[in-house]
C-alpha positions, 0 to 999 in steps of 0.5 A, spaced: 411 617 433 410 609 432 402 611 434 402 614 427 404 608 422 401 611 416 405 617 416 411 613 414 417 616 418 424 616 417 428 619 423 435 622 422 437 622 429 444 625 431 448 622 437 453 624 442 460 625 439 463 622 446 460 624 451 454 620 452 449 625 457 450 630 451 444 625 447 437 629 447 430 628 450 427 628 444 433 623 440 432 618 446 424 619 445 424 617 438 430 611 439 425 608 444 418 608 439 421 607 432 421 600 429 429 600 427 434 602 428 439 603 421 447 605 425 453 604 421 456 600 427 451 595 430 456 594 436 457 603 436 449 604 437 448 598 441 453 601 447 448 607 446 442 603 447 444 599 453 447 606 456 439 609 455 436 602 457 433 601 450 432 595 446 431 595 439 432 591 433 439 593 429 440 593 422 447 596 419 447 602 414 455 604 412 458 606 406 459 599 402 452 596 404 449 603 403 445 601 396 442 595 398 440 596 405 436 602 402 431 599 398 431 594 405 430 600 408 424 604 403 421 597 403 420 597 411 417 604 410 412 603 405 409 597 411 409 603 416 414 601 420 418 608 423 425 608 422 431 612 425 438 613 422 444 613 427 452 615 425 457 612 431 457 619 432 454 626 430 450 627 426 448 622 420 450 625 414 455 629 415 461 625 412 456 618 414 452 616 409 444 618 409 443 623 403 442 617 398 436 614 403 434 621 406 433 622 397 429 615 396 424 617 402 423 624 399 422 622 392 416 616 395 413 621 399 415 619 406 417 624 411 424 626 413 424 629 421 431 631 423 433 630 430 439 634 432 444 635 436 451 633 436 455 635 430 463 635 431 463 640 425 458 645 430 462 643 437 469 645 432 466 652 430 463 654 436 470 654 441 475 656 435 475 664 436 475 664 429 470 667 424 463 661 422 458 666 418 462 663 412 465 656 412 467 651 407 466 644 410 470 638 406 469 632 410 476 627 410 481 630 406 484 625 400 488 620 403 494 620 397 498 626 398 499 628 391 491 628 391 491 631 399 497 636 397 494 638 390 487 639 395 489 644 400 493 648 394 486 650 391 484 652 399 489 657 399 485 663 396 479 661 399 477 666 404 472 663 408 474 659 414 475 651 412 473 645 416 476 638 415 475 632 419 483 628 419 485 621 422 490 620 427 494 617 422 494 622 417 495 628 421 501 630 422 502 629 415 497 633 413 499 638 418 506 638 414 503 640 408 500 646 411 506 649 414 508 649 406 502 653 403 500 656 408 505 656 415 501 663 418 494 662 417 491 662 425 488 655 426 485 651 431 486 644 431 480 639 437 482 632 438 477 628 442 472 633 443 468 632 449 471 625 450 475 625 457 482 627 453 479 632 449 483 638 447 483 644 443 490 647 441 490 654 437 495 658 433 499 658 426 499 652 423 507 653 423 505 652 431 501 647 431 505 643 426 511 644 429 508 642 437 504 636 434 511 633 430 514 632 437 508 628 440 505 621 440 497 623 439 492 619 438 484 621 436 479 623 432 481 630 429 477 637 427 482 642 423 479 650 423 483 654 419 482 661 417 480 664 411 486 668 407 485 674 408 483 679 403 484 686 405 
């Protein structure tokens, strides 16, 4: 790794979604030898720091600064030095900015290591008993109804499972608008995965709309659904 300067070496490194033991050897062997560390929230990744016993220097990376942290970013690479890039949770690039910086390095000939581990979108599929050979991911759902609406009108034919991340503002919202396109559709609904509230509810979107409407909930939100069925 840091011993291999020449090789010019961005790491994209996946860390724990809540839980923090759930950080892989390899992830804290990579944060303990890279030169910088990129992170969407520098307060974030240093609690993870301090929780491994690392000191590194921070540098922010998020959506608004993204364009301009990038050339800083490449210009470090190009004078050697090794970089990781970290999310405040899951894995980079998976509705957090990386694939700009992860192209700009390919295009420059500097060699792209992925270091996975947690993903919520993974740990989602894995506990929903619903069918992941084929899933459509779609990130955050649009924030304006109209838009929101007129989006989950066009999942409605689609056959694969879908996967979407929602906050805790929108939810139930979002969960109304399901009950009116598609009120039968199996579900699973996981609100803090991994963290010590975690939770996972499965059952019609009628159901679950209905349970959530009548309660004060708070989190970070993943919602499966299955696919229409074609038969």
């Amino acid at each position: 790794m840091a011993s291999q300067k020449s090789r010019k070496m961005l790491y994209i490194v996946a860390t724990p979604i809540g839980n923090l033991n759930d950080i892989t050897f390899r992830a804290v062997e990579v944060l303990k030898n890279v030169d910088v560390v990129l992170c969407e929230d520098t307060r974030e990744t240093l609690k993870l720091l301090n929780h491994l016993g690392i000191k590194k220097r921070l540098v922010s990376y998020y959506r608004d600064n993204e364009r301009v942290r990038l050339k800083e970013a490449i210009s470090m690479l190009g004078e050697g030095k090794e970089i990781a890039l970290v999310c405040d949770r899951g894995t980079p690039g998976i509705s957090d900015p990386a694939y700009l910086l992860v192209r700009e390095a390919l295009k420059k000939g500097i060699s792209v290591i992925p270091v996975p581990g947690p993903s919520a979108l993974v740990a989602s599929l894995s506990v929903c008993g619903l069918p992941a050979d084929r899933v459509c991911f779609c990130g955050f759902l649009p924030r304006k109804e109209g838009k929101k609406r007129k989006f989950l009108e066009s999942l409605k034919e689609r056959d694969e499972t879908v996967v979407f991340y929602e906050s805790v503002h929108r939810v139930n919202e979002t969960l109304e608008i399901m009950n009116e396109i598609f009120p039968e559709r199996e579900m699973t609904i996981c609100r803090e995965l991994t963290k010590k509230f975690e939770e996972i509810r499965t059952g019609t979107v009628r159901k679950i709309f209905l349970e959530y409407r009548e309660r004060d909930i708070k989190g970070e939100f993943v919602v499966v659904v299955k696919g229409a069925d074609k038969s």
